[in-house]
C-alpha positions as CSV (number, residue, x, y, z in Angstrom):
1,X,6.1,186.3,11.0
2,X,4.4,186.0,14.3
3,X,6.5,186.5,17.5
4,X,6.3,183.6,18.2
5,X,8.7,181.8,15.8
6,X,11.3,184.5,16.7
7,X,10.8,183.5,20.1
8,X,11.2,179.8,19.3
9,X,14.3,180.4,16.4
10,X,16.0,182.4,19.6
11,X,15.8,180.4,22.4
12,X,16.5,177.3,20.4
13,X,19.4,178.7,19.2
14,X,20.9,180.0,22.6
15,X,22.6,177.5,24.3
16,X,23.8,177.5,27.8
17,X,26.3,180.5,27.6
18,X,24.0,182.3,25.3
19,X,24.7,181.6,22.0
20,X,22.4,182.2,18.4
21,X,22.7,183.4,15.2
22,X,24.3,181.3,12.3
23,X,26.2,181.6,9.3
24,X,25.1,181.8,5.7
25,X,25.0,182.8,2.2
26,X,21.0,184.0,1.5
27,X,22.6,184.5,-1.9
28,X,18.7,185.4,-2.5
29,X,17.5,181.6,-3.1
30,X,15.3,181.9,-5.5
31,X,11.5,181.2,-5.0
32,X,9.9,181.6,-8.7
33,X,7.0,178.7,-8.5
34,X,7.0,177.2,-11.8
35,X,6.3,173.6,-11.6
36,X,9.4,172.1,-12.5
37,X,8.7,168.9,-15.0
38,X,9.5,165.9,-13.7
39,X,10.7,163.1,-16.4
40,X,8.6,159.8,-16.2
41,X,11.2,157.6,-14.9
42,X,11.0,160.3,-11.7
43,X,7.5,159.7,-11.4
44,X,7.4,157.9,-7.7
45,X,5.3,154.8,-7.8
46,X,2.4,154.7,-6.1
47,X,2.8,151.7,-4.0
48,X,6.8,152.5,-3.5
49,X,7.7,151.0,-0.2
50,X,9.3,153.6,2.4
51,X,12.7,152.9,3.6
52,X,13.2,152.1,7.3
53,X,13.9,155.0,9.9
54,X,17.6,156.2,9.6
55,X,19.6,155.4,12.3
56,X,22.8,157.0,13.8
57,X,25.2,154.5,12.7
58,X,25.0,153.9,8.9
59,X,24.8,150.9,7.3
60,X,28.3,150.5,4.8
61,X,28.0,150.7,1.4
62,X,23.9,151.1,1.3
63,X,23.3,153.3,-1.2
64,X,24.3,157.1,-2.3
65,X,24.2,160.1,-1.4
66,X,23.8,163.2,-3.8
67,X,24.1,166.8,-2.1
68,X,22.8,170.1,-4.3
69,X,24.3,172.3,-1.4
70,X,23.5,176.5,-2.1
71,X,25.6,177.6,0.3
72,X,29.1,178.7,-1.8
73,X,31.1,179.6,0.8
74,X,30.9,176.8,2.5
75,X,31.3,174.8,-1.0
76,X,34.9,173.2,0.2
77,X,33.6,172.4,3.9
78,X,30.6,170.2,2.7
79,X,33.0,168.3,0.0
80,X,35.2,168.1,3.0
81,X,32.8,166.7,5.5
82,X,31.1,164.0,2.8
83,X,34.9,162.8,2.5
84,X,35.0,162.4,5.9
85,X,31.7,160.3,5.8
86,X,32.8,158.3,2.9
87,X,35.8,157.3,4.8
88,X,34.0,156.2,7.8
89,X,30.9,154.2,6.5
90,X,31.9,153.9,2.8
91,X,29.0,155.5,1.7
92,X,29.5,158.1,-1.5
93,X,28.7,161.0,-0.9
94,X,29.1,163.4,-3.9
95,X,28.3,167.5,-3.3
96,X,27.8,169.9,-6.1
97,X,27.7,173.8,-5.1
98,X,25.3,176.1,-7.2
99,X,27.1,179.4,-8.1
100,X,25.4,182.6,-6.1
101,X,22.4,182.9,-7.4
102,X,21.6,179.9,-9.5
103,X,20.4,177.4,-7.1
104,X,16.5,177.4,-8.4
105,X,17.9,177.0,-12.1
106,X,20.3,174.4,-10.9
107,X,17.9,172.7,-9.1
108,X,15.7,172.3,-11.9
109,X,18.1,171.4,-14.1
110,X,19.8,168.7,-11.6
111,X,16.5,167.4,-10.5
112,X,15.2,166.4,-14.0
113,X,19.0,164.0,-14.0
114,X,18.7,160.1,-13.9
115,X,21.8,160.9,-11.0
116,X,19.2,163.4,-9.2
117,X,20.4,164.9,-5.7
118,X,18.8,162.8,-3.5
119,X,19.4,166.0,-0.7
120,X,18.4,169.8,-1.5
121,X,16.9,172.8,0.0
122,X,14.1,175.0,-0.3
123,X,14.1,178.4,1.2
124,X,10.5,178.5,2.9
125,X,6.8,178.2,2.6
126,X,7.0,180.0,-0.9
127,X,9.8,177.2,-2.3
128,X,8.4,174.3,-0.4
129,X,5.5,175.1,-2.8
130,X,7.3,174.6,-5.5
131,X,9.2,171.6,-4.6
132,X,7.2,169.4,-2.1
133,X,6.0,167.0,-4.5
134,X,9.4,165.7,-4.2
135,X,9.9,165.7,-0.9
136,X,10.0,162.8,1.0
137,X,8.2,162.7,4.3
138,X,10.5,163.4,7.1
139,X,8.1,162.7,9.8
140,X,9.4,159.4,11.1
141,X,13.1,160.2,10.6
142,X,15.8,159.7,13.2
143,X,17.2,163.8,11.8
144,X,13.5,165.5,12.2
145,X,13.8,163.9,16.0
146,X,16.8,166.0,16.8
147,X,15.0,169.2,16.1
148,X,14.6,171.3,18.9
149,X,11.4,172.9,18.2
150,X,8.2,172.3,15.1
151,X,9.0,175.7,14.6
152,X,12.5,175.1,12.4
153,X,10.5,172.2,10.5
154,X,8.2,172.7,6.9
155,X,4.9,170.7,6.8
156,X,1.9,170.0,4.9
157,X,-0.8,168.3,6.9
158,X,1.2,165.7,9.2
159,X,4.0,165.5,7.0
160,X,7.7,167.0,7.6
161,X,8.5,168.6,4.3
162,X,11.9,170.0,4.9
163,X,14.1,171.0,8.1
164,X,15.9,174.0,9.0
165,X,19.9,173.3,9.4
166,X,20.9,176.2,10.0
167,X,19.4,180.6,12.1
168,X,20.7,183.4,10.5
169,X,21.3,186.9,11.8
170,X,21.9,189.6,9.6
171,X,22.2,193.6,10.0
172,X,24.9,196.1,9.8
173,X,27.9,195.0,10.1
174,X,30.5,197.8,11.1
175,X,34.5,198.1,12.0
176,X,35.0,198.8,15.9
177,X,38.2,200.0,15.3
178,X,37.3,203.0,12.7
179,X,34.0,203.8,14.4
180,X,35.9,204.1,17.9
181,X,38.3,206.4,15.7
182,X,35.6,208.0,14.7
183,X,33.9,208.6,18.5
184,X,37.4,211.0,19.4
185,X,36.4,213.3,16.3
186,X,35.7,217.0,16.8
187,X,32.8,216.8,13.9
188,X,31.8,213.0,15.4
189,X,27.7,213.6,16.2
190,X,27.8,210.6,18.5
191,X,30.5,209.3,21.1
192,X,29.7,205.4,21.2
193,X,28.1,202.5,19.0
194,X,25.0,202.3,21.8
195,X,23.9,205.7,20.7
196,X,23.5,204.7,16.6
197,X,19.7,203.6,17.8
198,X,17.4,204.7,14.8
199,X,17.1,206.0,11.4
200,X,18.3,209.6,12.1
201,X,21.3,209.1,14.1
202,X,22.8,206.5,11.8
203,X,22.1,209.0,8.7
204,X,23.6,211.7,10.9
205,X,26.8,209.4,11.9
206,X,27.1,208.3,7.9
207,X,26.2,211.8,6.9
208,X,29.5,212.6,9.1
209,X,31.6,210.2,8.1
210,X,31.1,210.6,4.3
211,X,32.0,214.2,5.0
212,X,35.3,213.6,7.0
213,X,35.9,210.3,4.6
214,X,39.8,211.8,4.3
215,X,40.4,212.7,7.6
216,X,39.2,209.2,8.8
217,X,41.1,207.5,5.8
218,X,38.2,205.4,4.5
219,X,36.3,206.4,1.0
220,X,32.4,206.0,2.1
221,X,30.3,205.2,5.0
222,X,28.5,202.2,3.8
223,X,30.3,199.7,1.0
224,X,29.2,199.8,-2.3
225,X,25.4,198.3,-3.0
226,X,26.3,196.0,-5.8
227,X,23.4,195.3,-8.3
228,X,25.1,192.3,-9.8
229,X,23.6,188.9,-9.1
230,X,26.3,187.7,-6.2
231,X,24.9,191.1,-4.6
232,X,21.7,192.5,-5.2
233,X,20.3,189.5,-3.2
234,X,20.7,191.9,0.0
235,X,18.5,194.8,-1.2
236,X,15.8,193.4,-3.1
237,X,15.7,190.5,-0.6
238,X,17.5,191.5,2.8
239,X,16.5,194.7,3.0
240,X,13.2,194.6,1.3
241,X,12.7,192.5,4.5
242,X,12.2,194.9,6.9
243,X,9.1,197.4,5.1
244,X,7.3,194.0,5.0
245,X,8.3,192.8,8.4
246,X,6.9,196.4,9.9
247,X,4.1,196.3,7.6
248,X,3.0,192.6,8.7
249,X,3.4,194.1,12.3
250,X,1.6,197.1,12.0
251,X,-1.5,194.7,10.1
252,X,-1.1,191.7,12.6
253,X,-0.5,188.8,9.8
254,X,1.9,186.9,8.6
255,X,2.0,186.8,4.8
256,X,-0.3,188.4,2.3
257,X,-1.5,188.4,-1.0
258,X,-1.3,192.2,-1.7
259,X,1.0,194.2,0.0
260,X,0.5,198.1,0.8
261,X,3.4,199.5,0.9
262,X,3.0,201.3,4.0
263,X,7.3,201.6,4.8
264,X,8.3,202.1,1.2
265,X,9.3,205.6,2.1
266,X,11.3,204.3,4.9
267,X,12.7,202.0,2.0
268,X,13.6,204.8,-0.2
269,X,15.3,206.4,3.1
270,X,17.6,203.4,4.0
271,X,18.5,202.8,0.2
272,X,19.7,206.4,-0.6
273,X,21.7,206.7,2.3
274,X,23.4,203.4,1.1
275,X,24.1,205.4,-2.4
276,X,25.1,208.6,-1.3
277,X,27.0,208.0,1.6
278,X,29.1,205.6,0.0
279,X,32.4,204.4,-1.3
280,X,31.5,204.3,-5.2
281,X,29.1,206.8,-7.6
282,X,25.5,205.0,-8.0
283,X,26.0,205.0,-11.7
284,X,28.7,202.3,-10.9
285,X,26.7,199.7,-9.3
286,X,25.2,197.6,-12.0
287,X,29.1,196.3,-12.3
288,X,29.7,196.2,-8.3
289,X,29.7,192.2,-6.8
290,X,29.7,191.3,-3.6
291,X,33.6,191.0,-3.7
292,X,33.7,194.4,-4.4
293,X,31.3,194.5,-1.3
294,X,33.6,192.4,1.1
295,X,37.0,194.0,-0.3
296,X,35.4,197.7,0.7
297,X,34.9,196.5,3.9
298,X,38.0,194.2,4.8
299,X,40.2,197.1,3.5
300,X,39.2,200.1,5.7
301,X,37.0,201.5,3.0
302,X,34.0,201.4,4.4
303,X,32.5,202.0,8.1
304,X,29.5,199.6,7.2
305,X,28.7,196.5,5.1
306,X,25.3,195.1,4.9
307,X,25.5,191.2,5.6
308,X,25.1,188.5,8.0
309,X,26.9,186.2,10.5
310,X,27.5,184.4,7.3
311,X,30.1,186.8,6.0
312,X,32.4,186.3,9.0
313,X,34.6,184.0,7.4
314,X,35.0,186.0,4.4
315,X,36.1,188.9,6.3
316,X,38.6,187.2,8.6
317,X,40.1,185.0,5.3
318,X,40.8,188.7,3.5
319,X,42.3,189.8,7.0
320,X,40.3,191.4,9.5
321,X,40.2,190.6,12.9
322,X,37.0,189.6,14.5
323,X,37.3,191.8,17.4
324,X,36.7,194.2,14.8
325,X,33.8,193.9,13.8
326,X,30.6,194.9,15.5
327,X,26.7,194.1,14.2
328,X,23.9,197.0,14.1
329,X,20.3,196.6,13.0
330,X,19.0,198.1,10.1
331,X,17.2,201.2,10.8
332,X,14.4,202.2,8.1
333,X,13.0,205.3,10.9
334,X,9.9,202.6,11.7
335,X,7.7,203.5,14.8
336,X,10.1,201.8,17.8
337,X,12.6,201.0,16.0
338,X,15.3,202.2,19.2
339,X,13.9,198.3,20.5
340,X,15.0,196.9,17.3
341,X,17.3,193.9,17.5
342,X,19.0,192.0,14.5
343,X,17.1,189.9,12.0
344,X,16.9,186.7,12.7
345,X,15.0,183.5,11.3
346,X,16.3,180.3,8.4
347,X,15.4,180.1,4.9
348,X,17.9,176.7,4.5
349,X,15.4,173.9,4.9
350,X,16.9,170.3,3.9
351,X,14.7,168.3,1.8
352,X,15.4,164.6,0.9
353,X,14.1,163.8,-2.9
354,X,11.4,160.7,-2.7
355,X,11.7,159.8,-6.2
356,X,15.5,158.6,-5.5
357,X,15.8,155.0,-5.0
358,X,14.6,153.6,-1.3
359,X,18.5,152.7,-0.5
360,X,19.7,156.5,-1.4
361,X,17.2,157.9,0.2
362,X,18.1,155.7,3.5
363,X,21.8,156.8,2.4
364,X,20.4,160.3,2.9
365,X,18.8,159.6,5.7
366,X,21.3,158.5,7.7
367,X,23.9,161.0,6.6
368,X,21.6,164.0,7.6
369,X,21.3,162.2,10.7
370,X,25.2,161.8,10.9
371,X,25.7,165.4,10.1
372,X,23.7,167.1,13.2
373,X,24.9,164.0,16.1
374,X,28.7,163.3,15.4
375,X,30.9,164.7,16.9
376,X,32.8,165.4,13.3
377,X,29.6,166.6,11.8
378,X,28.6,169.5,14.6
379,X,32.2,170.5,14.7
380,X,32.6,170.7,10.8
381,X,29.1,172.8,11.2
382,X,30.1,175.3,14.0
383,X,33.9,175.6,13.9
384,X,34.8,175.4,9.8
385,X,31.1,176.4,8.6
386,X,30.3,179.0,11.6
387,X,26.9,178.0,11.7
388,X,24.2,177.6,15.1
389,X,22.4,174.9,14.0
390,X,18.6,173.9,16.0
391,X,19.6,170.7,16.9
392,X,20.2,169.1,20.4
393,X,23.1,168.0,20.0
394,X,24.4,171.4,19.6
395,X,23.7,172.9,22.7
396,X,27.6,171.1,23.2
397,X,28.9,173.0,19.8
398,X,28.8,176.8,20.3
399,X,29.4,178.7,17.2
400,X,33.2,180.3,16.8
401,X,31.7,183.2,15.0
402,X,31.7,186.3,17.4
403,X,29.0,187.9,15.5
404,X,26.9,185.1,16.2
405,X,27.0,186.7,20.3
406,X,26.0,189.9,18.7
407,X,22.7,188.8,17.8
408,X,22.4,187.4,21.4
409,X,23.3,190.6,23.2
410,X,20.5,192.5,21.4
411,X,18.3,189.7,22.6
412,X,19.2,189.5,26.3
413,X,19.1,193.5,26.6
414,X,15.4,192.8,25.6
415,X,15.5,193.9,22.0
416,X,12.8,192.4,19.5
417,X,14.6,190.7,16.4
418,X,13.4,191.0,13.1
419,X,11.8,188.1,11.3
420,X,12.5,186.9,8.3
421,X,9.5,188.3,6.3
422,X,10.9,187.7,3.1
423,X,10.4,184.2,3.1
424,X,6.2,185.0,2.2
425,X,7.6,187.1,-1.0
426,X,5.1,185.8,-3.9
427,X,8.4,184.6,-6.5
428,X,12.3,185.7,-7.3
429,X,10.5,187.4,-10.4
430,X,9.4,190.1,-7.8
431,X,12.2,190.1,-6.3
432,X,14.4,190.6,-9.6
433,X,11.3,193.1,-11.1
434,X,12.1,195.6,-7.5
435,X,15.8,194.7,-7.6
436,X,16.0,196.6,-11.1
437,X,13.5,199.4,-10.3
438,X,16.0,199.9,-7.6
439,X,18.9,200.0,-10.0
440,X,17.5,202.1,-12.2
441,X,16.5,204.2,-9.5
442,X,20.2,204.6,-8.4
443,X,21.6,205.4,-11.5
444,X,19.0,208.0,-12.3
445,X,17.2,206.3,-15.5
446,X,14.2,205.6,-13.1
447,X,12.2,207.6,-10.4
448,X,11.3,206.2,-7.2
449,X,7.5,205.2,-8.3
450,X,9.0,202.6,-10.6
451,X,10.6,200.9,-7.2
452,X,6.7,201.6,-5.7
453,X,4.5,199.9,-8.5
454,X,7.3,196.8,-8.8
455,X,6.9,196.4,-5.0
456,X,3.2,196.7,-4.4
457,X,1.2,196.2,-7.8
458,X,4.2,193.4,-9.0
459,X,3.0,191.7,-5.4
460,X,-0.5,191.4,-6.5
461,X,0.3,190.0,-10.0
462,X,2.7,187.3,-9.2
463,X,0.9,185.8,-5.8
464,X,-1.8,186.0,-8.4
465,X,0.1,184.3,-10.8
466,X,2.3,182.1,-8.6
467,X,-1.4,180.4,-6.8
468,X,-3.9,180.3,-10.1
């Protein structure tokens, strides 16, 4: 990702009082590029006439609305809000969720429906190339209008593909209250957070902590690295992230159709410190979810968790308090890594289906619009969702979410945030071929070279396969 767009994702998502980040399930949205088929009665007609601009205001009782939302968490809000919207206008709006990690196979399955969603998402360049022969053109729309910046918006030619709704910061997040414990120790290597600034000193803290786990009541450093599919979405996706990112950096691009592998050592290094210095063997972690990840973490078991501003309201629901909880970024032991921030970027791009019916798609219009300018829809999406959304009409919404300020502080103190590399990743069949070489890996039925070949050679095979 060029500077650039992390320039544009952070400014338009700091508002007055400095404010960023979001909040989100990645969930690991699959990108695998077969063509879904599309029935003959989806088949848009050539000469089908475009529906009018949306406008704020909705017109009653024109049309329907059908939302494929991937976001789990944040399942109950959306059904909420659509009620909410039904009640004004009268509209129906229906929302179905798709479980963690099933939202390309849902997708596929929903879209081939005569009751289609008529609103989805892609999670980049890589799904928007799957998808954007059904998406409408968003170019003239009353919602693409409110973006703050091109930047957050997915096109092909003069056409507006999808829209971001929603940045997302993710790192390390940590407990304040058992790290500042931690500071007073004899054996403690470090005496406060702002010191834990590379590779080596947050392997020397863990190293410390998983050897004093009794004496600081906890049972690991880091929280178990669950391999399951509500989990692994953070390794082979997340953290794969940042090899990529310094390797794009290092090369000056932005995507590629074979990747080196230059930081797969670093990789290696990150990922068994996660194993050793943990809560739970690495021959448990095929059977480790991401509950198992979040109840480590919101029970004192753990010092760190790998997530994102998204998990927030996880952790506060099973009872932590969010002063407690701090935000580091992930260090791999990259050149300059001490002026690493947070990564930041969006892989939740709305897209409204065009083969729909011209008054659902209107329908859709309109309630997009609705969503990002009312006042019910911008408070449902900051203060019940905990998203920062990159929409004007936010700039009067700040996020709740404290992590969210986090991502900011790394920002203003002139750190670089990460981007979002892992949107350019050739398919989820790479990501699931490195997320088992990893597995293996961990449980000591594979060596490392296994994790090497599915992450460089597995590259070159499916861009190859996913663009022929």
């Amino acid at each position: 990702m060029k500077k650039k767009l992390i320039s544009a994702i952070l400014s338009a998502t700091m508002v007055a009082t400095m404010l960023a980040g979001c909040g989100s399930s990645d969930s690991g949205n699959n990108t695998d590029t077969q063509q879904p088929a599309q029935s003959q009665e989806q088949q848009p007609a050539a000469d089908t006439q475009q529906p009018a601009a949306d406008t704020q205001t909705p017109a009653s009782g024109e049309g329907k609305v059908y939302y494929l939302n991937f976001k789990p968490e944040q399942g109950a809000a959306w059904e909420a809000l659509a009620a909410k919207y039904t009640e004004e206008t009268g509209v129906p709006v229906s929302v179905q969720t798709a479980a963690s990690g099933t939202y390309e196979s849902t997708l596929k399955s929903e879209i081939a429906k005569t009751e289609a969603p008529t609103l989805f998402q892609v999670n980049g360049p890589v799904g928007l190339a799957t998808w954007k022969d059904y998406c409408y053109d968003l170019s003239g729309s009353d919602v693409y209008a409110q973006l703050k910046s091109d930047d957050f918006a997915l096109k092909e030619g003069d056409e507006v593909k999808g829209i971001a709704y929603v940045v997302e910061t993710y790192g390390l997040i940590y407990n304040a209250d058992i790290l500042n414990d931690y500071f007073t120790k004899d054996y403690a290597v470090v005496t406060s957070v702002e010191e834990i600034n590379s590779f080596d000193q947050l392997k020397a803290v863990a190293d410390s902590i998983q050897a004093n786990a009794d004496d600081l009541g906890v049972k690991g450093a880091f929280t178990s690295a669950g391999m399951d599919s509500s989990s692994d979405w953070r390794f082979k996706t997340h953290l794969a992230n940042l090899p990529i990112y310094y390797e794009y950096e290092a090369d000056g691009i932005g995507s590629t159709d074979a990747i080196k592998g230059t930081y797969l050592d670093n990789y290696k290094n990150i990922w068994d410190l996660y194993i050793t210095d943990s809560v739970c063997a690495p021959t448990l972690l095929s059977s480790k979810t991401g509950e198992d990840a979040t109840a480590d973490f919101a029970l004192g078991d753990a010092v760190f968790y790998q997530n994102g501003t998204w998990a927030y309201n996880d952790l506060v629901d099973a009872g932590m308090d969010g002063d407690s909880l701090g935000m580091l970024p992930i260090y791999i032991g990259a050149p300059g890594e001490e002026n690493q921030g947070l990564c930041t970027g969006s892989e939740n791009y709305w897209c409204v289906n065009k083969n729909a019916s011209p008054e659902d798609i209107q329908a859709t219009l309109d309630f997009m619009n609705w969503v990002v300018t009312s006042e019910t829809g911008c408070k449902a999406l900051t203060e019940e969702m905990g998203f920062v959304c990159p929409f004007t009409a936010f700039d009067s919404y700040p996020a709740s979410n404290p992590l969210v300020n986090i991502a900011n502080d790394y920002v203003s103190n002139g750190k670089t945030s990460v981007a979002w590399t892992f949107t350019t990743m050739p398919s989820e069949n790479w990501k699931n071929n490195v997320g088992s070489a990893l597995l293996e890996y961990a449980q000591g039925t594979g060596q490392w070279d296994a994790v090497v070949t599915a992450f460089v050679d597995g590259w070159a095979e499916e861009y190859a396969a996913v663009n022929n």
